[in-house]
C-alpha positions in Angstrom: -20.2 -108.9 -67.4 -19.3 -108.6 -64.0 -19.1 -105.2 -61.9 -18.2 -104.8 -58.6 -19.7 -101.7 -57.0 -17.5 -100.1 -53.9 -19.3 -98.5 -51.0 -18.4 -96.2 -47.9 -19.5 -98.6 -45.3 -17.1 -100.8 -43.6 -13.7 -101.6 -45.9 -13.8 -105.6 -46.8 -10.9 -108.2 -45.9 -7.9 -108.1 -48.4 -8.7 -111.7 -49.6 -12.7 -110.9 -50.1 -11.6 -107.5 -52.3 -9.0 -109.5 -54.4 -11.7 -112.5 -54.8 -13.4 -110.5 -56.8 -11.3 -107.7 -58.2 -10.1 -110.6 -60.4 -13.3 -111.0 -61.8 -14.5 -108.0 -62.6 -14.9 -105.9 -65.6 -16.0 -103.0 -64.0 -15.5 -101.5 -60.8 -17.4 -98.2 -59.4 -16.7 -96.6 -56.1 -19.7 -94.5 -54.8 -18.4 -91.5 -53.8 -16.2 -91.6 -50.3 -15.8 -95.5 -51.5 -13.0 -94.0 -53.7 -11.0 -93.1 -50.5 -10.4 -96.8 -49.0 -10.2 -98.1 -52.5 -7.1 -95.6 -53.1 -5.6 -95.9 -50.2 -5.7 -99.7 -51.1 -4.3 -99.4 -54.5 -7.1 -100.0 -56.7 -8.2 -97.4 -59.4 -12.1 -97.7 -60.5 -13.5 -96.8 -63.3 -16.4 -94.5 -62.5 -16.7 -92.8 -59.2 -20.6 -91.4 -58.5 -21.8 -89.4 -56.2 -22.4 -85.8 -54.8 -19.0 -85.9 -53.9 -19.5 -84.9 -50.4 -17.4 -87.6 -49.0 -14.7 -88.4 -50.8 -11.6 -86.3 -50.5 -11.0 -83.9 -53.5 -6.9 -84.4 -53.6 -7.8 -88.5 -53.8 -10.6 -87.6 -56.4 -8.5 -85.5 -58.5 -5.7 -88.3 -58.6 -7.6 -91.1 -59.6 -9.6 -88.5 -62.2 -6.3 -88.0 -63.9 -5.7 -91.6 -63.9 -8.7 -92.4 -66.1 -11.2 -92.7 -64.1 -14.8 -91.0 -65.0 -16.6 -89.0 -62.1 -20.0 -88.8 -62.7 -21.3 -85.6 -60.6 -24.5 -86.2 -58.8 -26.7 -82.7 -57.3 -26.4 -83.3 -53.3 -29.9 -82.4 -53.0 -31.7 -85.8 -54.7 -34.1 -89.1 -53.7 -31.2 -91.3 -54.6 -28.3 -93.1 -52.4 -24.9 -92.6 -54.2 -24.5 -96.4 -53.6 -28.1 -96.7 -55.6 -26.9 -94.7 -58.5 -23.2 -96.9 -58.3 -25.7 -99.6 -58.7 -27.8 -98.2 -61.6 -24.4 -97.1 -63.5 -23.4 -100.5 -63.4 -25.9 -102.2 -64.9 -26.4 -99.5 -67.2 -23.8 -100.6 -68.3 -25.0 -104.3 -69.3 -23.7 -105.9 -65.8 -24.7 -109.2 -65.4 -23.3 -109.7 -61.8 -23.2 -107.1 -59.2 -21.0 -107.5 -56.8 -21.4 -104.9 -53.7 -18.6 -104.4 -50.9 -18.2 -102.5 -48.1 -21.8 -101.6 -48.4 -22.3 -102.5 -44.5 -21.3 -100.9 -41.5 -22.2 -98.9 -38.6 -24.5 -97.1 -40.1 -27.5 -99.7 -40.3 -30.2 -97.1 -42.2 -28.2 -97.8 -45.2 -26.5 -101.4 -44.5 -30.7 -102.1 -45.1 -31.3 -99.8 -48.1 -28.2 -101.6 -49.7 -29.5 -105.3 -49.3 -32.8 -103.6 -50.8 -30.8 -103.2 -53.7 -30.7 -106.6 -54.2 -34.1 -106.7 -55.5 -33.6 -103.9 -57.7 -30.6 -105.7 -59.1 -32.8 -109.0 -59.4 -35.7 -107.5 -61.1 -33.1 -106.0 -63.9 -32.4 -109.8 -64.4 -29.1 -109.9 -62.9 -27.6 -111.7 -60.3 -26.6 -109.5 -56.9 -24.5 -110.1 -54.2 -23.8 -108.3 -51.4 -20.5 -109.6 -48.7 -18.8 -108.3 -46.0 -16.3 -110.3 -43.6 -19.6 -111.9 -42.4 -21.9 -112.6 -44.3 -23.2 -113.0 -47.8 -26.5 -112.0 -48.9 -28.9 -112.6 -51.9 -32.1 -111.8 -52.9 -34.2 -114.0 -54.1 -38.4 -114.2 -55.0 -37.8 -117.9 -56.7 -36.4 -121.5 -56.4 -32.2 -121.0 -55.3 -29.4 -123.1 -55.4 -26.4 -122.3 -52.7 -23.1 -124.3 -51.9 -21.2 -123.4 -48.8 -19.6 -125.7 -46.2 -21.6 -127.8 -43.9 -22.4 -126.2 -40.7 -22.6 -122.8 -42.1 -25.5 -120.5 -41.0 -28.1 -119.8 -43.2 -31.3 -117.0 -42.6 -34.2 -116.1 -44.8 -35.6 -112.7 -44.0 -38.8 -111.4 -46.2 -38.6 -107.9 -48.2 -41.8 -108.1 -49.8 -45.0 -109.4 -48.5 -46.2 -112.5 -49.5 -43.0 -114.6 -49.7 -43.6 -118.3 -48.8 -41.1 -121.1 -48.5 -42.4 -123.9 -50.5 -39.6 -126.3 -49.4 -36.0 -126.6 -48.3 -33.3 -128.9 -48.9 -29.7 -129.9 -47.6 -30.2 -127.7 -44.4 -31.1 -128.7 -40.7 -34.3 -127.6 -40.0 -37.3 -128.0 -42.8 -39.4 -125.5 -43.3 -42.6 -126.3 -46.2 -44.9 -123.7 -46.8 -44.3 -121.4 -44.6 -44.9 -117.8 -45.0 -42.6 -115.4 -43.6 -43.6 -112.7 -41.7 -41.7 -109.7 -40.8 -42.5 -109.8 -37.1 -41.6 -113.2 -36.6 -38.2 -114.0 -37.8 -39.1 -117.8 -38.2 -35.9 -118.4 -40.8 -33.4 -117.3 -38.5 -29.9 -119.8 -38.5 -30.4 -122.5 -40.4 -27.5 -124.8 -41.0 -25.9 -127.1 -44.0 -25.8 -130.7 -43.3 -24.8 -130.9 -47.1 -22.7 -129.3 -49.3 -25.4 -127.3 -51.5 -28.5 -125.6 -50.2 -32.0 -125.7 -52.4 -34.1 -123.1 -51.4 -37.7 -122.9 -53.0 -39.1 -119.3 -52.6 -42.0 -118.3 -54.1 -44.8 -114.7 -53.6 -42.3 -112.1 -53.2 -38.8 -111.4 -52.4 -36.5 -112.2 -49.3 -33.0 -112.0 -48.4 -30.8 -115.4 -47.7 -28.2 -114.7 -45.7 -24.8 -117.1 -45.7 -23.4 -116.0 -42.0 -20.5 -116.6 -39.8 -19.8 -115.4 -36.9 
């Protein structure tokens, strides 16, 4: 099962939303995410949150409409977008798909690609897009398709994450260990059509980018 999970952070293209709107079983707005989706005529599921974001006329709407609001206390250790997260693959998602979970605000355009790796280590696959950029995370060996010439970064989250080898991209890189203060992964490029990239030690964050 698929969810797609609906932040507050910067709204996504119309084509990006709709991609995977399609394929969705489940969609969950955290909190003020509810706002842009209404406005864009999309009714989720579940809205979570503290609710101190998301407009209460809007909220009350989409309430009546069927949607479930799960109340969070305002005071708490969790991010609304973690606990959009958590709902989703409580309920037995597969495939999280998270949008408009970037923005200005770049304290929590960080704690969502975290996220990630708390969607990986529940055994499902995350994703994380925004007009941009795609990201993963991944702690083992990864297969990617794009177009050649698109940019392609690995950024460590863990310690300990070493690239054991790399394959249909510009510039090798076998056995490296990547270190937070030296962003030695930065802009790779496709010269083919699918990327294999062999991780291994911990987890980091592959980036497809475009500027």
């Amino acid at each position: 099962m698929k969810a797609l999970v609906l932040g507050a952070g910067t709204p996504p293209p119309y084509e990006l939303l709709q991609k995977h709107m399609h394929s969705a079983s489940l969609v969950v707005c955290a909190d003020g995410a509810a706002d842009w989706a209404a406005a864009r005529g999309i009714r989720p599921h579940v809205i979570v949150g503290d609710m101190d974001s998301c407009d209460a006329g809007t909220l009350r709407r989409l309430e009546e409409d069927g949607a479930r609001v799960v109340r969070l206390q305002r005071h708490k250790d969790e991010t609304d977008a973690q606990e959009a997260v958590d709902y989703a693959l409580g309920a037995g998602a597969q495939e999280v798909v998270m949008l408009a979970m970037s923005g200005s605000r770049l304290d929590h355009t960080l704690a969502n690609i975290h996220l990630l790796v708390r969607i990986g280590k529940r055994g499902a696959k995350g994703l994380l897009c925004d007009a941009h950029n795609e990201v993963r995370a991944a702690c083992s060996p990864l297969e990617i398709s794009a177009p050649k010439g698109t940019l392609l970064s690995i950024l460590p989250l863990t310690d300990g994450v070493r690239v054991h080898s790399l394959k249909g991209l510009m510039y090798p890189l076998n056995g490296e260990l990547l270190r937070p203060e030296f962003p030695r992964a930065i802009s790779n490029v496709f010269v083919e059509e699918t990327a294999r990239i062999n991780l291994e030690g911990g987890w980091a964050a592959v980036f497809l980018s475009r500027d």
